[in-house]
N, C-alpha and C positions, 0 to 999 in steps of 0.2 A: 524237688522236681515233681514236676502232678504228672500224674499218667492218664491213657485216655480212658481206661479203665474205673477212674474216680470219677465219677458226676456230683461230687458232693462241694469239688473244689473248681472254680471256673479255669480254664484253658488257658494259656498262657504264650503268646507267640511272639516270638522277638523279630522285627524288622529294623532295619538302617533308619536311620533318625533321617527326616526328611519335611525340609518345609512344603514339600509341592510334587504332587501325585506326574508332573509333568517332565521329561526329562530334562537334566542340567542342560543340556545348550540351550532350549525353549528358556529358562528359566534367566541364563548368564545373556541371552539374547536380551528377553524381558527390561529385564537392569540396563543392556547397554543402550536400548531405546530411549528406557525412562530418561536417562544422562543425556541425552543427544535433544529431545524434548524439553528439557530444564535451559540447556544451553540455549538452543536457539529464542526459546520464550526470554532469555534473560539478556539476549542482542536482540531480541525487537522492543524492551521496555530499553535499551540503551538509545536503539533507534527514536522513539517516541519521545525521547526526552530530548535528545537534540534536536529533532525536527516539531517541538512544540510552540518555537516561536517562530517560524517559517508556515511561507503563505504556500500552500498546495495549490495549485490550478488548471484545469482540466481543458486541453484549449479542445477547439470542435472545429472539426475540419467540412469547410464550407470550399463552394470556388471563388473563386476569383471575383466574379461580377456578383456576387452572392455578399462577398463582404464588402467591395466598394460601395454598392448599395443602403448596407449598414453603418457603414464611415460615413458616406453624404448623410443618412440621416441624423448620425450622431450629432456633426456639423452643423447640421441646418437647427440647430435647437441655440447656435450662438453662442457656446462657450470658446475659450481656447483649452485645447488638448493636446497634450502629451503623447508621445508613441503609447506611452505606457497606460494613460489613462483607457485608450483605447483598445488596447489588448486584455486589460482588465473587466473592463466592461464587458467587451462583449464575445471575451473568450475564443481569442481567434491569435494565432502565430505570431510574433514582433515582426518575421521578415515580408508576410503576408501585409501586415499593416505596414510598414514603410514603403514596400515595394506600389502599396493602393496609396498612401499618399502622395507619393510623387507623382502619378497617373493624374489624381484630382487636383496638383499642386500645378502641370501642368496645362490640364484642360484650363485653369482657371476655376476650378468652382473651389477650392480652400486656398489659404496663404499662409506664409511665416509670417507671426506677429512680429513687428520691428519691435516691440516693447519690451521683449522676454530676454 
């Protein structure tokens, strides 16, 4: 045992063994974080893996006369289209675009191809 009285031999103090100057619940929190951070990173790479071949689409919310507008001009270019092509295109609701093709179906300015 050194005493304080020796200066010839360096001091000696015993503390609890301790990885971290912070207290254990900071510490047992810490950890329960990291786990919780692991998990959900590892349900968003399960996410990303299922939804890798699926089409994400962001529809944009116009009015009404805002997208028939864009249906007639889609139209006036002479293809035949699909609800779907149309919603594809130009990024607008399926029930918005059927509800404007019957409008324009009506008026008379688009038709159902007899051919399809």
């Amino acid at each position: 045992m050194v005493r304080e009285t020796d200066t010839t031999s360096p001091r000696i103090i015993r503390r609890p063994l301790s990885i971290s100057p912070l207290p254990t619940r900071f510490v047992v929190g810490y950890f329960a974080l990291q786990e919780e951070l692991r998990q959900a990173r590892q349900k968003l790479a399960e996410l990303k893996n299922r939804l890798s071949g699926e089409e994400v689409m962001v529809v944009r919310d116009i009015t009404k006369e805002e997208a028939k507008e864009e249906i007639r001009q889609l139209f006036s270019k002479g293809q035949t289209l699909y609800y779907s092509d149309i919603v594809k295109e130009l990024g607008l609701d399926l029930e918005l675009v059927v509800d404007v093709c019957n409008e324009l179906e009506s008026e008379g300015v688009v038709g159902v191809d007899a051919n399809i």
